[in-house]
C-alpha positions, 0 to 999 in steps of 0.5 A, a space after each residue: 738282240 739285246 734283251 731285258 735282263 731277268 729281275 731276281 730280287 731288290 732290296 730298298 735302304 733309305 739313307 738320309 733322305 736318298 732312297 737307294 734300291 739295290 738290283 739283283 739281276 741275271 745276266 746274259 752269261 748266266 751269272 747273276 750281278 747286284 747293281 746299285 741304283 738311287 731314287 724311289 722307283 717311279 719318283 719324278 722331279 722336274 725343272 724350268 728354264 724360266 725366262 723373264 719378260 726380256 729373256 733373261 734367264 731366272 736361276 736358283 744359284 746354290 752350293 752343290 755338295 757332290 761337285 762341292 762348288 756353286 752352281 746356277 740351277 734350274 728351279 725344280 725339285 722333287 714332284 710330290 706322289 700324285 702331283 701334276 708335273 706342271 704344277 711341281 714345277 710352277 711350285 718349285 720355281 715360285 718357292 726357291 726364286 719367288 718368279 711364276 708368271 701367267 703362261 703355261 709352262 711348255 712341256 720340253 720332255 722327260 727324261 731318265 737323267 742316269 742309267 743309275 737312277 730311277 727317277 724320270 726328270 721333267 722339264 718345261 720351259 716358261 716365258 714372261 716370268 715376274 717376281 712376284 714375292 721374296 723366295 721361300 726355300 724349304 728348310 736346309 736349302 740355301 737358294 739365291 735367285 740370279 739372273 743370266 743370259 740365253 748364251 751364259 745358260 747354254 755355255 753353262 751346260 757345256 761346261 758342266 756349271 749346272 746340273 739340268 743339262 738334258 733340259 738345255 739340250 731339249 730347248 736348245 733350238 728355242 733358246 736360240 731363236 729366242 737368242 736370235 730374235 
């Protein structure tokens, strides 16, 4: 039966803004092995499908400098220590796309992204949004909202033109009711 490995030691280095924590555990046979992970431990970020009022899609469209391309994002972010997820995520989707609505966001789930971060990612649905000011992105972020479909949103999961893939997943069966209405 596979069993938790026995922590010897980690170290905390703070590159950039990114922590990474590197690892040192003793392995089943005995040797130990040191493994890099990204993210404060117990940080969270979150992230919302938003949809408008005629189930359009609300996106944070934006340059990504690990795949160096565009992707169309979910509006999310980092949840600030001791912040509600719920509201890190109204928060998020107000600053980078300037849409919130009246609703309660529905939780979908959270969810270790990588077996390499520390981070757990939550995600939430939120129907009938509006924009109800200009976007205010925080400094270095460079955020154009846009509005897609159901379909371009999950064809966007698929093909990896997104980052926030396990929340498409955890909507998958609402969204396509919603698709089929």
């Amino acid at each position: 039966m596979i069993e938790p490995w026995p922590k010897i030691n980690e170290t905390v280095h703070k590159i950039g803004w990114k922590v990474i924590i590197r690892k040192y555990f003793m392995m089943p046979d005995g040797e130990p092995a040191e493994y890099t992970t990204v993210g404060k431990i117990g940080a969270q970020n979150g992230a919302v499908i938003a949809l408008t009022e005629d189930n359009q899609v609300v996106v944070a469209r934006q340059f990504r400098p690990g795949p160096e391309r565009v992707l169309d994002e979910l509006p999310g972010g980092r949840i600030d220590e001791g912040e509600d997820p719920v509201v890190g995520v109204v928060r998020e989707l107000l600053e980078e796309t300037g849409y919130s609505s009246m609703e309660q966001p529905i939780s979908l789930g959270a969810v270790c992204r990588d077996a390499y971060i520390n981070e757990t990612s939550n995600y939430f649905l939120l129907r009938n949004c509006k924009q109800l000011e200009q976007p205010k992105p925080d400094d270095r972020e460079f955020v154009e909202p846009a509005l897609i479909s159901i379909a371009t949103l999950i064809a966007n999961a698929k093909t990896g033109k997104m980052s926030d893939i396990p929340a498409v997943l955890l909507a998958y069966d609402t969204l396509k009711e919603i698709q089929n209405a």
